[in-house]
C-alpha positions in Angstrom: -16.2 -18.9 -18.8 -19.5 -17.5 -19.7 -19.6 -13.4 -18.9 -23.2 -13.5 -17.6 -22.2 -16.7 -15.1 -19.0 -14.5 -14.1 -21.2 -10.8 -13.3 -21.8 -10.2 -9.7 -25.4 -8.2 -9.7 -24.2 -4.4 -9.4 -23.0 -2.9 -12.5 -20.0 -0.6 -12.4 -21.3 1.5 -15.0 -23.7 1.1 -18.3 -22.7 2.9 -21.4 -22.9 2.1 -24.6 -20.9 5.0 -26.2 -18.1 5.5 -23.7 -14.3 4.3 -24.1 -11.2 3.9 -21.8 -8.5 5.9 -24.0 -6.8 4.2 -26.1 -3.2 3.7 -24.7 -1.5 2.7 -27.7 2.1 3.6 -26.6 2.1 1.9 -23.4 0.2 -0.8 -24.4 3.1 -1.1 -27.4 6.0 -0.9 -25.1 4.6 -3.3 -22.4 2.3 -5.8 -24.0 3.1 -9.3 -23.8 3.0 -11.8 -26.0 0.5 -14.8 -24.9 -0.5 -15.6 -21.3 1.9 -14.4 -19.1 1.6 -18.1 -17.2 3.1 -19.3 -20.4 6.1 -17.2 -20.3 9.1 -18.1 -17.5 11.3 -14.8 -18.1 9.4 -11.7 -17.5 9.5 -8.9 -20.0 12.3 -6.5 -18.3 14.5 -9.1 -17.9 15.1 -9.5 -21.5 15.8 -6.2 -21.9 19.0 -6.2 -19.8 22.5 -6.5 -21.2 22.6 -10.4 -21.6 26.4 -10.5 -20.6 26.7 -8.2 -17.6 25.4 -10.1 -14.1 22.5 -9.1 -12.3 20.5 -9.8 -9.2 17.6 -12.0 -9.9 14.7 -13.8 -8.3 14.0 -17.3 -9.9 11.0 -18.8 -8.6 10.8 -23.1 -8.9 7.8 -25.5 -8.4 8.8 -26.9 -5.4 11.0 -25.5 -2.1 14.3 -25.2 -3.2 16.7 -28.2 -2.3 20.1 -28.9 -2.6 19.3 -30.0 -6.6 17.9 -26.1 -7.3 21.4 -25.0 -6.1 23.0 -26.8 -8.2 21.1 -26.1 -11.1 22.1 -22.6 -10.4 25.4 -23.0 -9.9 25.4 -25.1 -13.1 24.4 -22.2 -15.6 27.2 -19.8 -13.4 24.4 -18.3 -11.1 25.6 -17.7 -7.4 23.0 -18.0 -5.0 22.4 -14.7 -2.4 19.7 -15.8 -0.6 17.1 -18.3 0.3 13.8 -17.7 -0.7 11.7 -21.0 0.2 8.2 -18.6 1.2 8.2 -17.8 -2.8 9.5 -21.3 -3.5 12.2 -18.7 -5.0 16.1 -18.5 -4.6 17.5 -14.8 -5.0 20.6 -15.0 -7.6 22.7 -13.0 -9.2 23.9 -14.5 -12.7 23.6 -12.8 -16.2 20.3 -12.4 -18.3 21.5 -15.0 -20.7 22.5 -17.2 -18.0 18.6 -17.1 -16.4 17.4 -17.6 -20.2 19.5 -20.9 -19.9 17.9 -21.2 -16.6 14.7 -20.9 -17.4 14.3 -23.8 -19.7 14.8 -26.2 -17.2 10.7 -28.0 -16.1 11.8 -27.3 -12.1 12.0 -23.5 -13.0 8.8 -21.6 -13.0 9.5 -17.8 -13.4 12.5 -15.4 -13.6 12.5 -11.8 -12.9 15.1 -9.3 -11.6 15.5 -8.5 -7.9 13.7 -5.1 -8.5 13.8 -1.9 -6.6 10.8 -0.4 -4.3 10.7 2.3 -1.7 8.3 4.1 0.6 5.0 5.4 -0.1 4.7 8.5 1.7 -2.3 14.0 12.8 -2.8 10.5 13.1 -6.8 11.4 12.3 -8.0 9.2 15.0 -11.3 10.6 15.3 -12.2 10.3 11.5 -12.1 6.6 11.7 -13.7 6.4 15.2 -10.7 4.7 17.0 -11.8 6.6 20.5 -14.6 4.5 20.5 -11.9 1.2 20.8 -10.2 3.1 23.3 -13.2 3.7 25.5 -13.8 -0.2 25.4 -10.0 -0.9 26.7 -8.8 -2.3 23.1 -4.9 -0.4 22.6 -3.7 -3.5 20.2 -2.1 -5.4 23.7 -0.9 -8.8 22.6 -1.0 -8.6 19.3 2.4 -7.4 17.2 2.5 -5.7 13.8 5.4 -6.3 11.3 6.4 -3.1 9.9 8.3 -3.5 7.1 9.9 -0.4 6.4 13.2 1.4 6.8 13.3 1.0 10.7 12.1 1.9 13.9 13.8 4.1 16.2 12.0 3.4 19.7 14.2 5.6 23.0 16.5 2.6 23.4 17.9 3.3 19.6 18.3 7.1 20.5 21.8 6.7 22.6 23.2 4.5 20.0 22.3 6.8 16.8 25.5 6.8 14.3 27.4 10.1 14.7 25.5 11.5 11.4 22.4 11.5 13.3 23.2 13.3 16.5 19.8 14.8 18.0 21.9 18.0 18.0 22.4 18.3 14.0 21.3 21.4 13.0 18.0 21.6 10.6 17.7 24.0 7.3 15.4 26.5 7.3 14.6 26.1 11.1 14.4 29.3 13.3 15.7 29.3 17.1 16.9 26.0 18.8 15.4 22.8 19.0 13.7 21.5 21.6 15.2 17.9 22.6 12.5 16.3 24.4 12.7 12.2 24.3 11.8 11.5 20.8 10.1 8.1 19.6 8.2 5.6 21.4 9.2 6.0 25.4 8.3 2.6 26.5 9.3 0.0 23.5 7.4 -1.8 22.2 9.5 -3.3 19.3 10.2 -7.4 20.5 12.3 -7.9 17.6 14.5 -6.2 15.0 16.3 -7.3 12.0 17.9 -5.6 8.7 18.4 -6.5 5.1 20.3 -3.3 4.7 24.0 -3.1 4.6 25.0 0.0 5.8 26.2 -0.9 9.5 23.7 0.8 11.2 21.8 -2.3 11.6 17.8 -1.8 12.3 17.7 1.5 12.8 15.6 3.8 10.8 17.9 6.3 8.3 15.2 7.4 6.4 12.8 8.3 8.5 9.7 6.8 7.1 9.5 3.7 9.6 9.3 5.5 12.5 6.7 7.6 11.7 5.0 4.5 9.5 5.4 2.8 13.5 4.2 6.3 15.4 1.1 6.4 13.2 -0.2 2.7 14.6 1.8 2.3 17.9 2.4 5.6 19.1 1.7 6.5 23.2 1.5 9.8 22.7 3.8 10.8 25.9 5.2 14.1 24.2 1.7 15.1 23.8 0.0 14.5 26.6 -0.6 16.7 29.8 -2.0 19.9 31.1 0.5 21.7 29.1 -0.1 20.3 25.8 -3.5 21.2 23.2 -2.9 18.1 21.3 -2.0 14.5 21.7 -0.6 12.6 18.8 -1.7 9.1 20.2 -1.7 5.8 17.5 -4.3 3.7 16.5 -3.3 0.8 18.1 -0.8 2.7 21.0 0.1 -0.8 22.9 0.2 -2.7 19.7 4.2 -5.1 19.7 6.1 -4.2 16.8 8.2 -6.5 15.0 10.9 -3.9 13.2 12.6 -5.7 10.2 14.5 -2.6 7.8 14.7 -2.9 4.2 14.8 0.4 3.0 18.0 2.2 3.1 18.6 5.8 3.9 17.3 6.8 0.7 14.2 5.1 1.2 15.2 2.0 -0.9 15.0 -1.5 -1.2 14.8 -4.6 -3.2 12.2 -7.2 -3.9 14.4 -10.0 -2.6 14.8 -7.8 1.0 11.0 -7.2 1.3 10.5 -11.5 0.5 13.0 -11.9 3.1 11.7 -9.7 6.0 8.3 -11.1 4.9 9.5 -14.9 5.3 11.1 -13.8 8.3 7.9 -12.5 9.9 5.5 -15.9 8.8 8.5 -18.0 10.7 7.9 -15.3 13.8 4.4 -15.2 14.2 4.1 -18.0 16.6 6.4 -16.3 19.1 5.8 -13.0 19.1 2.0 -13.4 18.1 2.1 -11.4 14.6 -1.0 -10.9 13.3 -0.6 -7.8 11.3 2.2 -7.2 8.3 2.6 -3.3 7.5 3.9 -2.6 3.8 4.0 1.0 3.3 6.0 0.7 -0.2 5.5 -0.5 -3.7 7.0 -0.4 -7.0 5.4 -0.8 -10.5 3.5 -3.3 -12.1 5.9 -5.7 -14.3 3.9 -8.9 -14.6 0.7 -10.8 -13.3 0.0 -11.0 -9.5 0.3 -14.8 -10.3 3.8 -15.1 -10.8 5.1 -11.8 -9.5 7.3 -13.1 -6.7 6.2 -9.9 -4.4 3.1 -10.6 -4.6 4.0 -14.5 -3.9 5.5 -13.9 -0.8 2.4 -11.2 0.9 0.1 -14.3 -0.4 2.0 -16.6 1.5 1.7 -14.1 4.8 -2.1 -14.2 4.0 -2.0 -18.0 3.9 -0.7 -18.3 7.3 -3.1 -16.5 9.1 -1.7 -13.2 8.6 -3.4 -9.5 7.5 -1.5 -8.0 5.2 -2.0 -4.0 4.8 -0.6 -2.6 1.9 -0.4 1.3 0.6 -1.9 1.6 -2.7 0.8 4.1 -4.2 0.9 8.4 -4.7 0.4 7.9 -8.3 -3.1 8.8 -8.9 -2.1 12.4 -10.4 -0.1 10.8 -13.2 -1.6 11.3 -16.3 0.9 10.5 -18.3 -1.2 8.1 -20.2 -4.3 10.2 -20.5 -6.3 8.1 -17.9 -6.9 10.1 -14.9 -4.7 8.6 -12.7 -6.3 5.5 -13.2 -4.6 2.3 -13.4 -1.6 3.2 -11.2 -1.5 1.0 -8.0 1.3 -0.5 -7.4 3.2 -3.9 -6.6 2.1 -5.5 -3.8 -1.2 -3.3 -3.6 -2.3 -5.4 -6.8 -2.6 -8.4 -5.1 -6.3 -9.4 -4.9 -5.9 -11.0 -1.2 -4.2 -8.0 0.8 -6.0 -4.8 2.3 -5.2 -1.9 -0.2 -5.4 1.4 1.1 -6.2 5.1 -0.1 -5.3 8.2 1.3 -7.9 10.7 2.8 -7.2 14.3 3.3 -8.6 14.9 7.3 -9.1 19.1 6.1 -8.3 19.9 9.9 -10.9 18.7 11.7 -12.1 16.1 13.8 -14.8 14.6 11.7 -14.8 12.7 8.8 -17.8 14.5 6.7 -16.1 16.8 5.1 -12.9 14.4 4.7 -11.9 13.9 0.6 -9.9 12.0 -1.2 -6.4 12.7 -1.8 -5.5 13.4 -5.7 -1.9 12.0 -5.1 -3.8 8.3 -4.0 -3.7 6.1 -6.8 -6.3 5.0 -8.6 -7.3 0.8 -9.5 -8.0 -1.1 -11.2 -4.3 -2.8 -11.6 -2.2 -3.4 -14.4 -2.6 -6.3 -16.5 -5.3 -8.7 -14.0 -7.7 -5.6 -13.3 -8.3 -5.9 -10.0 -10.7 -3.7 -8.3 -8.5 -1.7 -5.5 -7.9 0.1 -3.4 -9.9 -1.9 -0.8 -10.4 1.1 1.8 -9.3 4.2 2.2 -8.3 5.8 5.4 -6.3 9.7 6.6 -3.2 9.9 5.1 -2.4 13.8 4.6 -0.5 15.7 6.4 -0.4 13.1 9.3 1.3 14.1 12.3 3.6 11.1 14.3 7.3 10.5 15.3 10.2 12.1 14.2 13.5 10.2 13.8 15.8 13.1 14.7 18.4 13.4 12.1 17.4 11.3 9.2 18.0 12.1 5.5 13.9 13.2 5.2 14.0 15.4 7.6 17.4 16.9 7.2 16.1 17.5 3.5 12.3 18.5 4.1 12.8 20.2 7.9 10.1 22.6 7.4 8.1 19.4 8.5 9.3 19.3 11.4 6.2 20.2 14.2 6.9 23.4 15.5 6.7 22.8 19.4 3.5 25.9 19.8 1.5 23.5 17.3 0.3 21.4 20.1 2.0 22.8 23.3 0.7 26.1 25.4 2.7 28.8 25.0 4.9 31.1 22.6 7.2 28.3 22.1 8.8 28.5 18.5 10.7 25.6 18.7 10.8 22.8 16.5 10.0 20.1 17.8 12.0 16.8 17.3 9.2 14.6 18.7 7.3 15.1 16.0 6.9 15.1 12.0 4.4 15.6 9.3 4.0 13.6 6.6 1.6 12.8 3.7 0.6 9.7 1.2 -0.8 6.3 1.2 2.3 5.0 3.5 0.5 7.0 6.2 -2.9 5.9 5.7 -1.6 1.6 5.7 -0.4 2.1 9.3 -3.8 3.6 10.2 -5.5 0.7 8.9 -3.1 -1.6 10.2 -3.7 -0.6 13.8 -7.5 -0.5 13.5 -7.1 -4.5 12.0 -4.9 -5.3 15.7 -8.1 -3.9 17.7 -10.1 -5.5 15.6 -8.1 -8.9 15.9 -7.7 -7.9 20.3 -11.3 -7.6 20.3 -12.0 -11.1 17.9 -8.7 -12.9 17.9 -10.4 -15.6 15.9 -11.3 -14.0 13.0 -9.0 -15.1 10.0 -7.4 -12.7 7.8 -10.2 -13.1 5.1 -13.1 -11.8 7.9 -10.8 -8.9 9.1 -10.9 -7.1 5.5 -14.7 -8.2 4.7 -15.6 -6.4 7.7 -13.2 -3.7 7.4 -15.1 -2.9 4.2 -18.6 -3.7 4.8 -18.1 -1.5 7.7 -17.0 1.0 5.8 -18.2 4.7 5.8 -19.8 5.6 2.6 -20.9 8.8 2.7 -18.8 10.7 -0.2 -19.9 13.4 -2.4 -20.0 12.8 -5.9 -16.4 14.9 -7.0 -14.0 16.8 -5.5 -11.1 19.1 -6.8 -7.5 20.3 -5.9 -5.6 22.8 -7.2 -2.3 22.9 -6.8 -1.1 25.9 -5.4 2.7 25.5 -6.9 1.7 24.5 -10.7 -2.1 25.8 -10.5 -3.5 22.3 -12.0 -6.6 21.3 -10.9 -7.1 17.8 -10.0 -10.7 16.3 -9.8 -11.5 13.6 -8.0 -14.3 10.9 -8.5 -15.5 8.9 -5.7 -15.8 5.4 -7.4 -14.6 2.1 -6.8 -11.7 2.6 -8.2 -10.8 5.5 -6.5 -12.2 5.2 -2.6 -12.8 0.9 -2.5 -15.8 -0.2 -0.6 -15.5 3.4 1.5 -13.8 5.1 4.3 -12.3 3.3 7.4 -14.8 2.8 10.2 -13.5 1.1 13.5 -16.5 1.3 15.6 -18.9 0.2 12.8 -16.5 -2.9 12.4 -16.3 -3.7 16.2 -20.0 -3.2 16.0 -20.4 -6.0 13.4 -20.9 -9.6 13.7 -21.7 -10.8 9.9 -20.3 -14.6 9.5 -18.4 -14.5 6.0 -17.6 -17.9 4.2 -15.2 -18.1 1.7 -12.4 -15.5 0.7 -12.4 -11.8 0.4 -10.5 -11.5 -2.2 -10.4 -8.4 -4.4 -12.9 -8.9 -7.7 -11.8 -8.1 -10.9 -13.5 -5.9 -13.3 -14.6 -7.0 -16.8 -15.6 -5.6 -19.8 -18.4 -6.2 -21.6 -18.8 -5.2 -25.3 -22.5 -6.6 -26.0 -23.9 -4.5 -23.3 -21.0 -1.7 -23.2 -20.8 -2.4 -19.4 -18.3 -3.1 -16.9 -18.6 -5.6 -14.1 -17.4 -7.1 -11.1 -16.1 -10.5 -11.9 -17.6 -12.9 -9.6 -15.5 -15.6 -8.2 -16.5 -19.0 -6.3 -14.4 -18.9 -3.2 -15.5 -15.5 -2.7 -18.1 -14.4 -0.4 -19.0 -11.1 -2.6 -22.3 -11.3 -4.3 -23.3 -15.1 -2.5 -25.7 -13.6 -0.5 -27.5 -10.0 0.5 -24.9 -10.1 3.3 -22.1 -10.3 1.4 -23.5 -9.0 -1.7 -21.5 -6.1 -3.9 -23.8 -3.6 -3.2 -23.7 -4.7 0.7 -19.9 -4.3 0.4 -19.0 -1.4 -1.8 -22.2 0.4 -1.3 -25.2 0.9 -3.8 -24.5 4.8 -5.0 -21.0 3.1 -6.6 -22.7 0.4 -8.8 -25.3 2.6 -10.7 -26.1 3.6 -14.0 -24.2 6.2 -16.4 -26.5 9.0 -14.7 -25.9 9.2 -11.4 -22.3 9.2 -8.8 -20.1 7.1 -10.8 -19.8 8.0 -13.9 -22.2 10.9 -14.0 -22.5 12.9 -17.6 -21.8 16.2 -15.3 -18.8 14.7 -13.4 -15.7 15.7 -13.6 -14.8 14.2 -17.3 -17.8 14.3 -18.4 -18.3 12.2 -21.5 -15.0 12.9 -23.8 -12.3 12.9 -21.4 -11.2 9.7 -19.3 -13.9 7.4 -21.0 -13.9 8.3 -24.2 -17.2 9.8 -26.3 -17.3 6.3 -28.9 -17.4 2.9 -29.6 -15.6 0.5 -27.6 -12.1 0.3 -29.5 -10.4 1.3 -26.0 -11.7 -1.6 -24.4 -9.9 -3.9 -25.9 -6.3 -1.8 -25.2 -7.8 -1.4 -20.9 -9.1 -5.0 -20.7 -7.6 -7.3 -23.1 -6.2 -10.3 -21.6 -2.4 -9.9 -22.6 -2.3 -5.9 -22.3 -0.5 -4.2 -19.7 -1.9 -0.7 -19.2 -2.0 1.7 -16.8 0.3 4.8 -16.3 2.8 2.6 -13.9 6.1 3.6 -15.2 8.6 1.3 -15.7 10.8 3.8 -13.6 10.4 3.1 -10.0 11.1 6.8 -8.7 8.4 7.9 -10.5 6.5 5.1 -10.1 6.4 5.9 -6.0 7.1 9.1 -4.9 7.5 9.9 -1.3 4.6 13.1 -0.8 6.1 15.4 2.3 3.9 18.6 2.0 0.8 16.7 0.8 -2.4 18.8 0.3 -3.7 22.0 2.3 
C-alpha cells in the first residue's frame, strides 16, 4: 500500500535527524522470522522443554467440533477447556506434541496458556461525573463484567474463609480497627463465577476486584452523612456487576481463565444486560494482536455489542531498553478495538487542571503492530474505594488501609476496613468503565464503536507540555511528555461526552503509527473502516487534538522537552527506524517476564 494513500493529515512529528534507539538486544532475542500470520507456533512456545507437558491454547479455523478433539487427543493432547469465542481449545500436551499439532490445515495458531495479573479517591470530580449524577444517570440497568479476582459485596462478608476473618490483625496498624459493614451494602453483583481453584469460589482473595468494583459501582454508604468530610461514591454507583474471578490470591491468572470468563460474559449479556467488560490486567506482548488468542477473545466481546475497557499497564518507568518507557502496553491493551486507559495523578484536589500524568502509566505505541494507545487516560493514583478486609494486599501493604479521621469528623485513629488506597492503570479502567455505563444509560443505542469515539473526542485536552517525578525512595526523576503515546486523544470527560451528539460511521479502531524515511516523519496510518481522518468531524486532529500532531518545535517532540534531541529519539539518521517499525521486529521494553511486565503500584505517587 502506498504511504501517502495510508497518512491521515496530522503528522505525529517531522524530523529529519531524529532516531528511535536502536534496540538491538531485544529486537535479537524477540524478532521473528517472516510474518507472524505465516507462523502457527508462537515464539515462546518453542523455547519450552519439548518433552515435558504444558498448558496450551490452540486456536483452529472453525468452532471446534468433535473432529478438533480428536485431533488433539490424536497427538496425546488432553483437552481442559472449551474455547469456541477464540475458535480455540485450551490443552495441555507437550511442545513437541503442539509442533505435531500444528501442521495440521484446521490448526491456525498455538501458544501457551500464559500467565497475567492485575494492574494496580475515586476522582469523580476530575472527570465531571457529578454532572451525570445531577441528570439522574447512576449506571441503573446496565451491568459491567469485572473480570478480576472477585468481588466481595456484604452478602460475601459472613461467608469469608477463616483466613480472612474481619478481625485479623493488620501490620503496622496502630489502635483497633473499626468494623463498620465493609463493601457494597446493597448488591449489586447478579451473577458470580470462578476459574480459580482454591475453594473459595468467587470471592475476592486478592483484593484488587473489590476495589476495581468500588471504584465504578460503589454507593458510598460508609461515607456519607453529617458525620463524614468525604464520600467515596463510584462512577456509575447503581451500575449491575457481573463478578467472574480469575485471578487468585496472588493476583494471578491464566490466558485460558480470562477467555473463559470473557466467553462467559458474551453468552450473559442478553440476560443480565452487559454492556460493559472491565479488564484491569495484562501481561506482555508475545505475538501480533491478530493471532494472540487474548486479544481474540476481547475482539469477540467488541463484536457482540460489547465495550471493552482495558488498563494499559504500570510499565511506563521501565527503561530497560533505553526508550522512555515507551513501547510497554500490554496484552489485551494492544488491541486496536478496546478502550485503553492511562493513569492520571488527581494531586489532591478537585479539579482536573493541575491533574498529570502518572510516570508508572505505560507508554504506546504496542509491540510488534504499533498501535497508537493508550486511548484515554483517566485518575488512577492513589484512588480511594473498598477494602476487602483480610486479603493478601492488604495484609501485606496495611499502611493503605484509610485511617477512619481521613474522611470522618473527629480524632478517630482507626483504620478503617471500609476503605483502601490504591494506585495504577487497574484503577483508572474502572473509572472509565463506569463513565461508558452512563454514557450507554443515557444513549443505550450507541454501539461500542461510538462509545469510545466519543469518549475521546470528548476528551479534555488541556496538558502542559512535560511534567516530572522524582521518586522520593531512589531520587530518579521521571519526565513525562504529553503525546499520543503517552495521554491518547486526552483526559476523560463525562459531561463533554453526554454533551455530544456527533454521528460516527465506521469503526474506531486504534490507528497505527508509521514511519516514514523519505520525509523522516511519523504518521497515523489511516484505515478504511475507520471514521478517523474521513471527515473534520472525525478527523485526527478533531480526535486527538491539534497541539499533539505538530511539528518538531512545538508540544510533542519539542527540542527543549524533556529528551531533548539525543536521548529517546536519537540525534541521527534513521537506522533506529527500521529496529522500532520494521514489520517483523518486536520491540518495546515488555519483558518476557510477566511480574515485571505488570506490577501491582500500592503507594503510587505523592
Amino acid at each position: 500500500m502506498d504511504a501517502k494513500d495510508m497518512r491521515i493529515k496530522s503528522v505525529l512529528f517531522r524530523n529529519k535527524r531524529v532516531k528511535l534507539v536502536v534496540l538491538i538486544t531485544l529486537v535479537a532475542a524477540m524478532a521473528v522470522s517472516g510474518s507472524a500470520k505465516d507462523k502457527k507456533l508462537s515464539a515462546d512456545l518453542e523455547d519450552k522443554n519439548a518433552s515435558v507437558a504444558m498448558d496450551v491454547i490452540v486456536q483452529f479455523t472453525t468452532v471446534p467440533s468433535q473432529k478438533h478433539y480428536d485431533k488433539v487427543s490424536n497427538h496425546g493432547g488432553v483437552v481442559q477447556r472449551d474455547l469456541s469465542v477464540v475458535k480455540s481449545l485450551h490443552v495441555s500436551m507437550t511442545p513437541a506434541q503442539a509442533a505435531e499439532l500444528a501442521k495440521d490445515p484446521d490448526v491456525a495458531y498455538i501458544s501457551p496458556d500464559r500467565e497475567l495479573k492485575g494492574h494496580m479517591n475515586n476522582a469523580a470530580q476530575a472527570v465531571n461525573a457529578p454532572y451525570a449524577w445531577s441528570l439522574g444517570l447512576n449506571g441503573s440497568n446496565i451491568a459491567i463484567a469485572v473480570i478480576d479476582s472477585g468481588i466481595q459485596d456484604n452478602t460475601a462478608v459472613n461467608s469469608l474463609p477463616t483466613s480472612m476473618s474481619k478481625s485479623a490483625p493488620l501490620a503496622g496498624i496502630s489502635g483497633n480497627v473499626d468494623l463498620n459493614v465493609p463493601l457494597l451494602t446493597t448488591s449489586r453483583v447478579v451473577y458470580s463465577q470462578s476459574w480459580v481453584n482454591d475453594g473459595a469460589g468467587a470471592l475476592d482473595m486478592f483484593g484488587h476486584g473489590t476495589h476495581v468494583a468500588g471504584i465504578m459501582a460503589g454507593d458510598g454508604a460508609n461515607s456519607t452523612g453529617p458525620q463524614y468530610t468525604k464520600t467515596f461514591r463510584g462512577i456509575a454507583p447503581n451500575v449491575n456487576l457481573v463478578n467472574l474471578r480469575v485471578l487468585d490470591s496472588k493476583g494471578m491468572g491464566t490466558d485460558s481463565g480470562v477467555i473463559a470468563a470473557i466467553q462467559t460474559a458474551i453468552q450473559l449479556k442478553s440476560k443480565y444486560n452487559i454492556r460493559v467488560i472491565n479488564l484491569s490486567l495484562g501481561r506482555p506482548v508475545y505475538e501480533s494482536y491478530t493471532v494472540d488468542p487474548l486479544c481474540q477473545a476481547v475482539e469477540a466481546a467488541y463484536r457482540a455489542g460489547i465495550v471493552v475497557v482495558v488498563a494499559a499497564g504500570n510499565e511506563g518507568r521501565n527503561n530497560a531498553q533505553g526508550n522512555e518507557g515507551y513501547g510497554t502496553i500490554g496484552v489485551p491493551a494492544n488491541d486496536p478495538y478496546v478502550i485503553t486507559v492511562g493513569a492520571m495523578r488527581s494531586m489532591g484536589t478537585p479539579g482536573r487542571a493541575d491533574d498529570l500524568i502518572a510516570t508508572y502509566s505505560s507508554k504506546g505505541p504496542t509491540a510488534i503492530d504499533h498501535v497508537v494507545k493508550p486511548d484515554l487516560v483517566a485518575p488512577g493514583n492513589r484512588q480511594v474505594s473498598l477494602s476487602s478486609w483480610g486479603t493478601s494486599l492488604e495484609l501485606n501493604y496495611s499502611s493503605n488501609v484509610v485511617p477512619m479521621d481521613y474522611y470522618h469528623l473527629g480524632n478517630n485513629s482507626k483504620a478503617s476496613s471500609s476503605y483502601y488506597i490504591m494506585s495504577g492503570t487497574s484503577m483508572a479502567a474502572p473509572v472509565v468503565s463506569g463513565a461508558v455505563a452512563l454514557l450507554l444509560q443515557a444513549h443505550p443505542g450507541l454501539t461500542p464503536d461510538q462509545v469510545k469515539a466519543r469518549l475521546m473526542k470528548t476528551a479534555w485536552k488541556g496538558f502542559p507540555t512535560y511534567s516530572s517525578y522524582t521518586d522520593p525512595v531512589t531520587g530518579i526523576t521521571y519526565t513525562s511528555q504529553y503525546d499520543a503515546f503517552t495521554v491518547g486523544a486526552g483526559y476523560l470527560d463525562i459531561q463533554a461526552a453526554l454533551n455530544n451528539n456527533d454521528a460516527s460511521v465506521g469503526t474506531a479502531k486504534s490507528p497505527t503509527a508509521q514511519y516514514d524515511p523519505a520525509t523522516g516523519s511519523v504518521y497515523f496510518v489511516g484505515d478504511n473502516s475507520a471514521m478517523w481522518g474521513s471527515s473534520a468531524m472525525w478527523g485526527a486532529s478533531a480526535v486527538w487534538g491539534a497541539n499533539l500532531f505538530v511539528g518538531s518545535q512545538s508540544a510533542m517532540w519539542g527540542s527543549s522537552a524533556m529528551w531533548g534531541s539525543s536521548a529517546m529519539w536519537g540525534s541521527s539518521s534513521t537506522q533506529g527506524f527500521s529496529a522500532m517499525w520494521g514489520s517483523s521486529a518486536m520491540w518495546g521494553c515488555i519483558s518476557q517476564n510477566g511480574s515485571e511486565a505488570v506490577s501491582i503500584r500500592i503507594d503510587g505517587e505523592k
